[in-house]
TILO-102524 format. One record per residue (C-alpha): residue in one letter; x, y, z. Coordinates in nm, 3 decimals. Layout:
R; a; X; Y; Z $
...
END
This chain:
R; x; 3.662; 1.172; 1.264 $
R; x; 3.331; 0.978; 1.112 $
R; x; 3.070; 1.185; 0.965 $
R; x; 2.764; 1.255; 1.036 $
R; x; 2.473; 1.026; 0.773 $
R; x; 2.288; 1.282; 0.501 $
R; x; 1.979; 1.230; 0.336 $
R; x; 2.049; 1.057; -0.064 $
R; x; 2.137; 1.358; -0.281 $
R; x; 1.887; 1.352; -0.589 $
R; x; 2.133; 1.296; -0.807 $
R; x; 2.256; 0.995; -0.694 $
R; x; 1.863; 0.819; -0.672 $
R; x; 1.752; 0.530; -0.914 $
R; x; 1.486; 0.710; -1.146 $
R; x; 1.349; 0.388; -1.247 $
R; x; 1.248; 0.298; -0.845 $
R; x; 1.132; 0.632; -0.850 $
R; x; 0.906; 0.626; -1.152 $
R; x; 0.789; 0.329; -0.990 $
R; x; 0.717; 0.394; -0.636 $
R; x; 0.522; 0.748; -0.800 $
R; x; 0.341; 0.445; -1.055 $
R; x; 0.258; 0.277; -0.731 $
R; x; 0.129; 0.520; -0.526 $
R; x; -0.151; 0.651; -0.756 $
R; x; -0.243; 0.275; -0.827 $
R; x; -0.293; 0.233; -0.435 $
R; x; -0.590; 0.552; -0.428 $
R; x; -0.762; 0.269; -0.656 $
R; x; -0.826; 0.114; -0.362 $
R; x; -0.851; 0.311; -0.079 $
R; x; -1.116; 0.522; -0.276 $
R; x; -1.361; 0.236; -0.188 $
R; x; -1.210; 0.265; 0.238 $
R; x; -1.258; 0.647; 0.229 $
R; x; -1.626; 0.678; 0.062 $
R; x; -1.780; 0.373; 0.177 $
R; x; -1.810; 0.166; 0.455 $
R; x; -1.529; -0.065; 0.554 $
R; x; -1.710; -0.399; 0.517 $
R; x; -1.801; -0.355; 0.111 $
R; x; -1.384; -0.300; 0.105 $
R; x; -1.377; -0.697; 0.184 $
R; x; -1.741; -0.803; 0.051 $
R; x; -1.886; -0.566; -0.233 $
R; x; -2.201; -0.691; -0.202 $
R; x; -2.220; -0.540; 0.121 $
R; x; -2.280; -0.165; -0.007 $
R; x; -2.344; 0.000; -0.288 $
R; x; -2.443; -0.122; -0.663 $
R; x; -2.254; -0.407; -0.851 $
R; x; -2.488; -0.346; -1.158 $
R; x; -2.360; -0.289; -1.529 $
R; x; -2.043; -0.025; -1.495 $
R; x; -2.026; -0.004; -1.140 $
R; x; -2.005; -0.441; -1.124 $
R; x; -1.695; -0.361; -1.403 $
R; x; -1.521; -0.105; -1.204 $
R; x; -1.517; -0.321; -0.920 $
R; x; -1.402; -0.658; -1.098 $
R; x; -1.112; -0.456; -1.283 $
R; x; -1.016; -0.324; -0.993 $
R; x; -1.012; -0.622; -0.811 $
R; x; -0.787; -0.802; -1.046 $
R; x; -0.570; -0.541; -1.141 $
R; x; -0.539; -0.383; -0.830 $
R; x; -0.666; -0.494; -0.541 $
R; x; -0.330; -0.530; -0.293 $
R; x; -0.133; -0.537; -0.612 $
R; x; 0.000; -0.181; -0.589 $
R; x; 0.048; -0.164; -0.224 $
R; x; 0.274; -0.514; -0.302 $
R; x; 0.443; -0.308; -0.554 $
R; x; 0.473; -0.056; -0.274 $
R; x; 0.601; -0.310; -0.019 $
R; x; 0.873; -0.416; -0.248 $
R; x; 0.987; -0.089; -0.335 $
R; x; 1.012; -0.032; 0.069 $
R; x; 1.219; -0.351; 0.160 $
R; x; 1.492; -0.224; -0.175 $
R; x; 1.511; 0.151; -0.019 $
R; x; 1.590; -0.021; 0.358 $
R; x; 1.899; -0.226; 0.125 $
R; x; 1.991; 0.066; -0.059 $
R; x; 2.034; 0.293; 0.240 $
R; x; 2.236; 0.031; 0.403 $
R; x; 2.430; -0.013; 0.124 $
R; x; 2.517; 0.340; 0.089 $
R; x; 2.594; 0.405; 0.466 $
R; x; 2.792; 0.083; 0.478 $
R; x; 2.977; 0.166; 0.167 $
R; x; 3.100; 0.482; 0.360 $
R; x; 3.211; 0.306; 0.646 $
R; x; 2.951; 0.373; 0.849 $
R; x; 2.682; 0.146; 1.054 $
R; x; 2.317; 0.231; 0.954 $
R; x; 2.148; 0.092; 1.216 $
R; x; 2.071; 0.321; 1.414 $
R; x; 1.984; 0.553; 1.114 $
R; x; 1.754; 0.297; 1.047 $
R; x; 1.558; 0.237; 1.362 $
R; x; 1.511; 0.612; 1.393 $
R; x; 1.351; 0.618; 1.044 $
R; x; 1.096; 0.315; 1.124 $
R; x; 1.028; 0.469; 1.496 $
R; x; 0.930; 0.815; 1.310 $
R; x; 0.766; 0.623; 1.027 $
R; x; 0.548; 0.412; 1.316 $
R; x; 0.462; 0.739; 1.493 $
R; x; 0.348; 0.905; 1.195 $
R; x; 0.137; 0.597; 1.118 $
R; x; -0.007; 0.584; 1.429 $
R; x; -0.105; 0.985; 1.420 $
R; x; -0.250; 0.925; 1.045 $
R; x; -0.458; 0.614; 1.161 $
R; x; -0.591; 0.754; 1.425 $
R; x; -0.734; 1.141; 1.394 $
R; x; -0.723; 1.098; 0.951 $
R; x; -0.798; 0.770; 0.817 $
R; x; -0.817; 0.361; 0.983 $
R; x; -0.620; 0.227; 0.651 $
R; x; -0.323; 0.398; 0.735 $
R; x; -0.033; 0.095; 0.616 $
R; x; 0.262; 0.351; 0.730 $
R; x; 0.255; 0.206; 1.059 $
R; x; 0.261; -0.199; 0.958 $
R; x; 0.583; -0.053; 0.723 $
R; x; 0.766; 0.076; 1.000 $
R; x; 0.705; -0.223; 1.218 $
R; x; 0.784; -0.429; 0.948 $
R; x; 1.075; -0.213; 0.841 $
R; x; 1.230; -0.296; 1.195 $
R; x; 1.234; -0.656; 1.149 $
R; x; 1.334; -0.737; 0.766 $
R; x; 1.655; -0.475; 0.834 $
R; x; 1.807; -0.799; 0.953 $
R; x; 1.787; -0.985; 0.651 $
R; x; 1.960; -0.715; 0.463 $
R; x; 2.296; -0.843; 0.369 $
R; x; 2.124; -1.196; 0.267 $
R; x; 2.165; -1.338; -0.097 $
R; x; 1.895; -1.312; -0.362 $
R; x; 1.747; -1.659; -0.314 $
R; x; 1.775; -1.670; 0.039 $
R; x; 1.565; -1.343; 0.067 $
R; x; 1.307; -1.460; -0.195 $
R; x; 1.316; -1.839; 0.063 $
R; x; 1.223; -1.642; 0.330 $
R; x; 0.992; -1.393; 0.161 $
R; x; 0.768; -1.720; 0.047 $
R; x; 0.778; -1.841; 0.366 $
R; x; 0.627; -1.508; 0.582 $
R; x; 0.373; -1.471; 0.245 $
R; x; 0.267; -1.848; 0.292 $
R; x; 0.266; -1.795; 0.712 $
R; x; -0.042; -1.510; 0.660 $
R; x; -0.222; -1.749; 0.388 $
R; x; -0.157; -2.062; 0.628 $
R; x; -0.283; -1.879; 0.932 $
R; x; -0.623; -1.760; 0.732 $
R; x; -0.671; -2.102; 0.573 $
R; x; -0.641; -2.286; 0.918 $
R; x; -0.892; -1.996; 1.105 $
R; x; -1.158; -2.059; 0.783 $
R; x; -1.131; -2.426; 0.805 $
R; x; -1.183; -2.427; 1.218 $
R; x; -1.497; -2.212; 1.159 $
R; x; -1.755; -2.553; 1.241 $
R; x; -1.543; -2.599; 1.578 $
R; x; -1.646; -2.199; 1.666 $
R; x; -1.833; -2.170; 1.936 $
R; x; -2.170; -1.985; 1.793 $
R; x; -2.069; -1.638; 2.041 $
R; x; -1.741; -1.593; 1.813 $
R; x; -1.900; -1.645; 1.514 $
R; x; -2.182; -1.448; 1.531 $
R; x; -1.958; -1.119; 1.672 $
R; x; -1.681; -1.210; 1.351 $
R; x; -1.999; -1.210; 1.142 $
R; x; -2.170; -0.912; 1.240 $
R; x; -1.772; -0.735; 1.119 $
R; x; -1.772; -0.885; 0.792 $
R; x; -2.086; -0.872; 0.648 $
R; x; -2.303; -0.580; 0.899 $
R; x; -2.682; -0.555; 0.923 $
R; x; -2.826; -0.270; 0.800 $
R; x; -2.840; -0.084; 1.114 $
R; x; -2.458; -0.150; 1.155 $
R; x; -2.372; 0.013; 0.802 $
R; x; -2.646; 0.312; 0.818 $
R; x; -2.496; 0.419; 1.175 $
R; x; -2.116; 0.442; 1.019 $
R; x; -2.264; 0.619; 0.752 $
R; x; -2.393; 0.870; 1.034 $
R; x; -2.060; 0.875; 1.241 $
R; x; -1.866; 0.975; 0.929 $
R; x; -2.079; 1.187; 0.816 $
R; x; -2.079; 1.378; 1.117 $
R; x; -1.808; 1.624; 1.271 $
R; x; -1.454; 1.516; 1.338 $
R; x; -1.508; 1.414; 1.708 $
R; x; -1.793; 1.234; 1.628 $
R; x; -1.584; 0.985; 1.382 $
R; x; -1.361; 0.897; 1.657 $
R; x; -1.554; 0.638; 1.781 $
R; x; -1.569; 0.451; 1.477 $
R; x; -1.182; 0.507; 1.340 $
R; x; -0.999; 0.471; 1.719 $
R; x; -1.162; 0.097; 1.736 $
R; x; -1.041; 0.027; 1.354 $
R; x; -0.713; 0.158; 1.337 $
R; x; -0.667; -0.045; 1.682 $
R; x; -0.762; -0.341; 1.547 $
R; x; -0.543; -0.251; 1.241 $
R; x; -0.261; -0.229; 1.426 $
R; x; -0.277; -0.498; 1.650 $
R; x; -0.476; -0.818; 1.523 $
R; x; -0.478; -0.723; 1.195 $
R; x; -0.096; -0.668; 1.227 $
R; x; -0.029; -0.976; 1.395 $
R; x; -0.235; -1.257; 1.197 $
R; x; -0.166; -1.115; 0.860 $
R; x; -0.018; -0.780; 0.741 $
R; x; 0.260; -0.855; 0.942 $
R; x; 0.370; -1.205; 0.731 $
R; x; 0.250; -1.041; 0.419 $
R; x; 0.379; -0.695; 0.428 $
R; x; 0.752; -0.863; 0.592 $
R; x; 0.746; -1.130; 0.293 $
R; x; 0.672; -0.891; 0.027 $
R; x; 0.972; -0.602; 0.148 $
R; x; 1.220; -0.975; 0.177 $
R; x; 1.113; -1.019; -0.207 $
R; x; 1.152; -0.634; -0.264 $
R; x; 1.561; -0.654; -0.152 $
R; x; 1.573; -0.965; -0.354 $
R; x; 1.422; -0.791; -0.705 $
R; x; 1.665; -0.458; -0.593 $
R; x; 1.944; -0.708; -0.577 $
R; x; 1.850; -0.870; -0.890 $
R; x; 1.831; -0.578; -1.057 $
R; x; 1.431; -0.568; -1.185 $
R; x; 1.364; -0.244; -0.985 $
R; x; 1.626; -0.035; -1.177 $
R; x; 1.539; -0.118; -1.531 $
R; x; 1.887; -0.349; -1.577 $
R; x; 1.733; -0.678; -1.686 $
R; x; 1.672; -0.777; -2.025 $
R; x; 1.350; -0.678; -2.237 $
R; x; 1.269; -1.052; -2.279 $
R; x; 1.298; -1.077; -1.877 $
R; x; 1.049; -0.801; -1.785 $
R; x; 0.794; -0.956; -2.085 $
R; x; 0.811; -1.320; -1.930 $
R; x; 0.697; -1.134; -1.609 $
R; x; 0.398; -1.009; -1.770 $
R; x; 0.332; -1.303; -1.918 $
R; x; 0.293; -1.479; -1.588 $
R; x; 0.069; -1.187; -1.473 $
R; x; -0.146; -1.224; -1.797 $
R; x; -0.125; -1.639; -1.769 $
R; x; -0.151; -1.744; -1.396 $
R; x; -0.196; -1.423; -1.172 $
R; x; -0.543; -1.259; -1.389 $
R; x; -0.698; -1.601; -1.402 $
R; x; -0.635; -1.715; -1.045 $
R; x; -0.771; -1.348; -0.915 $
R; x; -1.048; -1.376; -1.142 $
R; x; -1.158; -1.715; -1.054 $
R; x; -1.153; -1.612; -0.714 $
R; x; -1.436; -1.354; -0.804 $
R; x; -1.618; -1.651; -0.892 $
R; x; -1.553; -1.841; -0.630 $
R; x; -1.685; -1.560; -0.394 $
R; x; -2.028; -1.509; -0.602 $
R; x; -2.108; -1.898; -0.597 $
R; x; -2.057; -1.893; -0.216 $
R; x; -2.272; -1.569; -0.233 $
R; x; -2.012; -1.381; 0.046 $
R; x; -2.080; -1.642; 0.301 $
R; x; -1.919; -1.447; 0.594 $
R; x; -1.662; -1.569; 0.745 $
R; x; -1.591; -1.814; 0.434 $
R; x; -1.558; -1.493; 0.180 $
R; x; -1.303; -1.369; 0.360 $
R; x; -1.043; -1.667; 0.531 $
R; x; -1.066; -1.904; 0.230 $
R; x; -1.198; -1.694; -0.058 $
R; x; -0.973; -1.430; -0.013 $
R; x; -0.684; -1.706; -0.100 $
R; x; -0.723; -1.633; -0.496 $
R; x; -0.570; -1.250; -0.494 $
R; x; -0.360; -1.327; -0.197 $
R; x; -0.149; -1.511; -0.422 $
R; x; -0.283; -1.361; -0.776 $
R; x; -0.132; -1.057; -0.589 $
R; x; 0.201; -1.097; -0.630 $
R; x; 0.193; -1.228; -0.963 $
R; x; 0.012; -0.956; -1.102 $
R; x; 0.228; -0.700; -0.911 $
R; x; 0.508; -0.802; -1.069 $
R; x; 0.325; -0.823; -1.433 $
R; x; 0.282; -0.440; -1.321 $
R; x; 0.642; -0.333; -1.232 $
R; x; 0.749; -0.537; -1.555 $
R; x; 0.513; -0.307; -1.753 $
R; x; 0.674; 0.019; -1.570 $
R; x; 1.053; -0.118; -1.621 $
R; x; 0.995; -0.146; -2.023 $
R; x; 0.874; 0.201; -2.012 $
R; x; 1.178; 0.302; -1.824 $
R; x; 1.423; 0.143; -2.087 $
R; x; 1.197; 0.338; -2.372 $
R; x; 1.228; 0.699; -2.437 $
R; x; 0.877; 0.726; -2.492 $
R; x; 0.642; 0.950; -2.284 $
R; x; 0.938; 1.101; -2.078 $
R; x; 0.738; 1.406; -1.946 $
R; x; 0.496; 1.078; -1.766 $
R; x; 0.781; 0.912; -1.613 $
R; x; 0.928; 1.256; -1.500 $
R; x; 0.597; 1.340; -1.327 $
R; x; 0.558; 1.032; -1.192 $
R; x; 0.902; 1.031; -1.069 $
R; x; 0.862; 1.303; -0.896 $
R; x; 0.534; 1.157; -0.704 $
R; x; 0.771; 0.891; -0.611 $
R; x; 1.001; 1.152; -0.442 $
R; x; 0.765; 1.277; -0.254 $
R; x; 0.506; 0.957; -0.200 $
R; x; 0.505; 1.043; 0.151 $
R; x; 0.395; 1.363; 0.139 $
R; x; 0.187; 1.258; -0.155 $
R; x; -0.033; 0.968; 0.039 $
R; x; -0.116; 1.231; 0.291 $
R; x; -0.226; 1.445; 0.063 $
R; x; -0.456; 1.148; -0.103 $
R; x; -0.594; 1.118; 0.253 $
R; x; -0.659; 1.496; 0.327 $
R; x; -0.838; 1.544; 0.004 $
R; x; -1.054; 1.221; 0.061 $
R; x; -1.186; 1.295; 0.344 $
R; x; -1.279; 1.647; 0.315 $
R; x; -1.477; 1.520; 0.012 $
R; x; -1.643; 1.174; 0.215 $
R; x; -1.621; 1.295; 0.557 $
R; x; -1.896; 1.522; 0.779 $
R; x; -1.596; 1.798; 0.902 $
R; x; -1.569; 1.837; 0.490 $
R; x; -1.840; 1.788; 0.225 $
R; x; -1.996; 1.476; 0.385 $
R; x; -2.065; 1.260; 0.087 $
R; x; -1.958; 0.882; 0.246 $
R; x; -2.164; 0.626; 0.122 $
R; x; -2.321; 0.857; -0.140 $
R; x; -2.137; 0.825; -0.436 $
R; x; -2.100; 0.462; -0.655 $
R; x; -1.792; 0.351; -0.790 $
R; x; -1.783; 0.518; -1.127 $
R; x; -1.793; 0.855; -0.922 $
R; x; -1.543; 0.740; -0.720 $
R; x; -1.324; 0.657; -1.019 $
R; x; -1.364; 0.968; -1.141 $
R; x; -1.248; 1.119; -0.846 $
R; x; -0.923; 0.961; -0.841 $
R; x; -0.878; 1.047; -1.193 $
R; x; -0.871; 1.434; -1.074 $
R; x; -0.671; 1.352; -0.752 $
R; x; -0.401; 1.166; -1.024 $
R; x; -0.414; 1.479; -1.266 $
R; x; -0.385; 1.715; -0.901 $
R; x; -0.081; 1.493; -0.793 $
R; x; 0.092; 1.464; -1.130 $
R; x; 0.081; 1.838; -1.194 $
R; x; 0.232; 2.006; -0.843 $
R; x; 0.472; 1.730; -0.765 $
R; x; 0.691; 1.842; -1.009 $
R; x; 0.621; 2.196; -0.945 $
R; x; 0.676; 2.154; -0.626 $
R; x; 1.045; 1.981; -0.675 $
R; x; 1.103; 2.303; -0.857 $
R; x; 1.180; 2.464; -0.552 $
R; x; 1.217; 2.243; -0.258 $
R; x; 1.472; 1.936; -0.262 $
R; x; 1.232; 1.718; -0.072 $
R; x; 0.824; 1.700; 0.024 $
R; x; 0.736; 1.861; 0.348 $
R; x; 0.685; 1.553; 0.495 $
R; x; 0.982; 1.368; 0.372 $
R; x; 1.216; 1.671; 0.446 $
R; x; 1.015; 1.620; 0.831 $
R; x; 1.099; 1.324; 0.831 $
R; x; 1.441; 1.353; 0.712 $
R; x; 1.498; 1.635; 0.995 $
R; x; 1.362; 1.374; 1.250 $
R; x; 1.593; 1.090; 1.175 $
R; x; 1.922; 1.264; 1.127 $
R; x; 1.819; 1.460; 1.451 $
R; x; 1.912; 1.823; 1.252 $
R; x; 1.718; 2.010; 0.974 $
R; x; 1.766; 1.948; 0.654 $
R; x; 1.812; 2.200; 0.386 $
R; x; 1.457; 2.232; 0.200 $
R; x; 1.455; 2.494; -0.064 $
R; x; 1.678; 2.457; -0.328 $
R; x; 1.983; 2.677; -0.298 $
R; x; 2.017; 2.611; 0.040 $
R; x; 2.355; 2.471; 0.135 $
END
């Protein structure tokens, strides 16, 4: 008689894609910092909101070439090796995982949909279980023919953007006006979602409801699906290849960050420049001038999990990696969290400070989430085999609670 599926004991998980997903995960507050505390337009144009001057210009420029979609890339990856890895580990038993898997991205979508839409509009869980649906079919593909493919949904997203930005003198002036008006708001526009969200809970429902729609419908469709599917295809192919476990050579891992350091911080930085000389010409700034990262991205991303793989074949700072490998056990639970704590800070039902505090301060803050996150993950793991989302979520997709203290049988 076949089985029933279980959860991955811990035992038998990769520490390396571990210490990296838990790597990744505080990276990606980076950038949602600047979505939580400030209105969503200076996410996409920082000259939208808030001050660019002396430290507060740097935080933003570092950010934007260091981080800016790089860790939820790294993120993305690390999602498209966990769907082969399950597979592999189901099939290896003699058992289908499809319908494992299905169940996991229909949960996963629900959940996103719940988080978008009474937490937080940037919610990507929902684009990862949509996304997770459709790349399960390329799971059993070779190496190269899953880093073909994973080109070819990246390049879709940037052909799709580059096409819409060059059509822009063939708009008729309606469109372009209304796409305007969501990219680079008058003052009126950004002082009212500065009121919504700093009102009550209710009250900030009219603003996120709209945005997470859009987020998971337009936005879905004309990029994030293309980037987020081409970016898990490459993940599978790196997990196959070895890079996310720490198995390649030390001279592989430093020619990665060498092409981070070479190509992918030059191309995003030029593309800073490119965006001041066109002085955020909505929508130029963001179909053609977004180009730069999109690609710098991925580059960098990999210059990052190159960084975190050399670390992993050290045996220096092994108390980090252990924290931060337990993050990664529980980066569910964990990016919750990151959203619960932001906005009772920037949000009216909590201590109401969106659009109040510049970028330093919001560094600063994500330096004491970081320290928060690194201390009770591992504290937590003391006593319960999973987070209390991921054992939910577990319990959801094997259709039977899990055990979740430890002890339990």
């Amino acid at each position: 008689m076949a089985h029933k599926p279980t959860p991955t004991p811990p035992q038998q998980r990769i520490d390396a894609l571990d210490t990296l997903r838990g790597f990744a995960l505080l990276g990606i507050l980076l950038m949602n910092i600047g979505y939580f505390s400030m209105p969503a337009a200076a996410y996409f144009a920082p000259v939208v909101y808030g001050d660019l001057g002396e430290l507060n210009g740097w935080v933003w420029r570092l950010t934007h070439v260091l981080v800016d979609m790089k860790f939820m890339a790294i993120f993305s990856m690390l999602f498209g090796a966990g769907v082969v890895l399950m597979s592999q580990r189901l099939e290896a038993d003699g058992r289908s995982p499809a319908g494992l898997h299905y169940r996991r991205m229909l949960w996963l979508t629900l959940f996103g949909i719940l988080h978008a839409h009474l937490l937080w509009m940037g919610d990507i869980l929902y684009w990862y279980g949509i996304c997770g649906m459709f790349v399960y079919l390329f799971r059993r593909k070779s190496p190269l023919t899953l880093i073909v493919w994973g080109i070819a949904f990246l390049s879709l997203t940037s052909l799709i953007m580059i096409a819409t930005g060059l059509s822009v003198p063939n708009w008729p002036p309606g469109m372009l006006e209304f796409i305007n008006a969501d990219l680079r708001p008058p003052p009126q526009d950004i002082a009212r979602e500065i009121a919504v969200y700093q009102g009550g809970w209710l009250e900030q429902m009219q603003e996120r409801v709209p945005k997470a729609l859009e987020m998971q419908t337009s936005t879905l469709v004309f990029w994030a699906f293309g980037r987020v599917s081409g970016l898990m295809l490459l993940g599978m192919a790196l997990f196959q290849l070895g890079v996310f476990s720490a198995q390649r050579s030390t001279r592989f891992y430093w020619m990665l960050i060498a092409l981070a350091v070479v190509v992918g911080v030059p191309v995003a930085s030029y593309g800073i420049h490119y965006q001041f000389s066109i002085d955020w010409q909505a929508p130029q700034f963001f179909f053609l001038g977004t180009q730069f990262n999109y690609w710098a991205s991925v580059l960098v991303s990999l210059g990052w999990v190159a960084a975190l793989m050399l670390l992993c074949h050290s045996q220096k700072l092994a108390a980090l990696k252990q924290r931060l490998a337990a993050i990664g056990r529980t980066a569910f639970s964990n990016y919750i969290l990151q959203t619960l704590i932001c906005t009772t800070i920037f949000y009216g039902h909590g201590l109401g400070y969106f659009g109040q505090v510049e970028r330093t301060g919001q560094l600063g803050i994500v330096v004491a989430i970081w320290i928060l996150q690194l201390l009770i993950s591992p504290l937590w793991l003391q006593r319960f085999r999973y987070g209390p989302l991921e054992w939910l979520w577990r319990s959801l997709t094997y259709w039977k609670l899990q055990p979740f203290k430890r002890g339990q049988p």
